[in-house]
N, C-alpha and C positions, 0 to 999 in steps of 0.2 A: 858564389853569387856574382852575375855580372857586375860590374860599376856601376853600371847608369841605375840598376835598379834599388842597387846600394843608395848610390844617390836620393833617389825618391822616397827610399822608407825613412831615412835623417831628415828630409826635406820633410815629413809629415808629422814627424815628432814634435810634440807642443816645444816652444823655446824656453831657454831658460827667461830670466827677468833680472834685468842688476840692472842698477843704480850709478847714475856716475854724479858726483860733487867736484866740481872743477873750482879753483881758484889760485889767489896765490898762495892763501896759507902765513901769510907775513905778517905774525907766527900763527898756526891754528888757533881753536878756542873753543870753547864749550857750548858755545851758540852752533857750530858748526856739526858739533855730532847730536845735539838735539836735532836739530833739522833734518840728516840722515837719518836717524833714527824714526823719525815722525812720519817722513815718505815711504822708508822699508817697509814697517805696518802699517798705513793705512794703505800700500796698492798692492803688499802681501808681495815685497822684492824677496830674490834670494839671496841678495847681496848689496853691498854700498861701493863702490871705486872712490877712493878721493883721489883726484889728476890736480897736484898743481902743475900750475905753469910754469913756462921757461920765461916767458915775455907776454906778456897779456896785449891781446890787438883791441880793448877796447878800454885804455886806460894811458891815456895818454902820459907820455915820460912816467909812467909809473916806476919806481926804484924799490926795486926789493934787494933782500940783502944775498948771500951765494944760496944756490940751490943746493947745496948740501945741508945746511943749515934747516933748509923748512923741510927738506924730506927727512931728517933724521928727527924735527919734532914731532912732525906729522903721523910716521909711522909708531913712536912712543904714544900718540894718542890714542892710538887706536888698537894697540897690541891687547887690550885684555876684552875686543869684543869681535869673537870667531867672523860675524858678520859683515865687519868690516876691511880694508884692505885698500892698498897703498898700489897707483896705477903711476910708474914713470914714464908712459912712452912719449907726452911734452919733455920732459927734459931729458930723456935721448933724445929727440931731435933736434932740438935745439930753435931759436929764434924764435919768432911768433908764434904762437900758440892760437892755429884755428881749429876751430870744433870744426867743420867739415871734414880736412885734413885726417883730424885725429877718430872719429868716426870711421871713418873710411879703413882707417887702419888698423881699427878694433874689428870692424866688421869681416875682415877679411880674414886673420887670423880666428877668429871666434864666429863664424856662421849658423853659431847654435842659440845665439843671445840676442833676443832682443832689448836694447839700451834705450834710458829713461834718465835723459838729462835733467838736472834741476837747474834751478834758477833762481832769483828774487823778483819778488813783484814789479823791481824795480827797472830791472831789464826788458820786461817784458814788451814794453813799447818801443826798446831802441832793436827787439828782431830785426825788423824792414832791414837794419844797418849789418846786420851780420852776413860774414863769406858764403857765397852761395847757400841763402838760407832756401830757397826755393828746393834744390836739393835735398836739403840737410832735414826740414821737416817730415820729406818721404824715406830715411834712413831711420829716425831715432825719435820716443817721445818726447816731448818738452814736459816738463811738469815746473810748476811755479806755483812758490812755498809766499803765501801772504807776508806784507808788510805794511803797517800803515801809514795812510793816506795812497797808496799807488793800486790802481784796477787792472784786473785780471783780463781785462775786454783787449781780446788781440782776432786780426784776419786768419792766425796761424792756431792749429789745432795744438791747445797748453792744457792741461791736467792741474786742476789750482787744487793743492794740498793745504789744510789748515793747520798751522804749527804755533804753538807761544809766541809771543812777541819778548822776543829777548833781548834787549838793546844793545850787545857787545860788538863790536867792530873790533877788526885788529889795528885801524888808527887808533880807537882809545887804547889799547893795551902796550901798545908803545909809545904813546903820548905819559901814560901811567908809569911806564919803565922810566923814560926821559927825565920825569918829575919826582923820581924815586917815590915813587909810591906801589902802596902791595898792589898786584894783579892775582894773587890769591883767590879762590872760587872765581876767576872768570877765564883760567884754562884750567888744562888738567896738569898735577903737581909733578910730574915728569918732563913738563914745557918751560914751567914755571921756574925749577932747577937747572933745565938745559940752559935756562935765556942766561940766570943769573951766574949761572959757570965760564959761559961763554962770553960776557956780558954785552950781550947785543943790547941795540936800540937804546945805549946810553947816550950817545952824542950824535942822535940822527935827528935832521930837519922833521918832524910829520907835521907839516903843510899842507896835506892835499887834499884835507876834509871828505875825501872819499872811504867810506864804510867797504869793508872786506867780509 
């Protein structure tokens, strides 16, 4: 069979549908795989990406702790469910971590997927500010998972998925650790182990009142 017609019968083939959950992850938590979870079946994904980041470009002096650290809890989070799945290509590259960038680079190894970025309601309004998002809208869906008090109403085509309102942030969780206090049910007990072996986030500033 020629190429080009090769080409055209993949090119016609319905795409697959995955998921990507980007953050930092510092550390995972249980709010996080409700969320993927909630998106996967209500828009009937075949799959979840969790991408943390190397350097988050919208999070000013943000400090996370080594990227070994959150991809090793990251991945223990998610080992006991087939449909999810651990995406490093930010921390191979290294530095800032732009979603157009990282699109672009999914897209081109994988031309069979179409990608269904998620978000927080709470982003939704600072889009305008993101790397060529004019682009990046025509690359990949936005889907944005309710939070209260923040509207769904954006210029940019978003997919608003309804999820529990589950208050965990990964500031409170190592605010919790800092303060020796359990974080018990609000990861999964593999993270919860990992932290305490390791003993991260014992003697870290979390000042930055920004929810993860």
């Amino acid at each position: 069979m020629e190429p080009e017609v090769l080409s055209e019968l993949i090119g016609a083939l319905p795409k697959r549908k995955i998921g990507i959950l980007g953050g930092t992850f510092n550390p995972p938590h249980l709010g996080h795989l409700i969320i993927a979870d909630q998106v996967k079946d209500q828009l009937g994904l075949e799959e979840i990406l969790f991408m943390p980041s190397a350097e988050p470009p919208h999070k000013k002096e943000k400090k996370t702790i080594d990227a070994s650290h959150r991809s090793v809890m990251l991945t223990e989070s998610v080992k006991d469910n087939g449909s999810f799945s651990v995406e490093k290509a930010e921390l191979k590259r290294g530095g800032k971590s732009y979603t157009y960038d990282t699109i672009v680079e999914l897209k081109e190894k994988n031309p069979d997927v179409e990608y269904y970025f998620i978000i927080g309601a709470d982003m939704v309004q600072d889009l305008k500010n993101w790397y060529k998002i004019d682009e990046l809208v025509n690359m990949v869906q936005f889907v944005a998972v309710n939070r209260p008090y923040y509207s769904l109403e954006t210029p940019y085509p978003v997919i608003g998925v309804d999820v529990p309102n589950i208050d965990i942030s990964s500031t409170l969780i190592r605010q919790k650790v800092k303060d020796g206090c359990s974080i018990r049910y609000l990861v999964p007990p593999e993270v919860e182990n990992y932290i305490e072996s390791k003993g991260l986030y014992k003697n870290e500033e979390n000042s930055d009142g920004i929810p993860e």
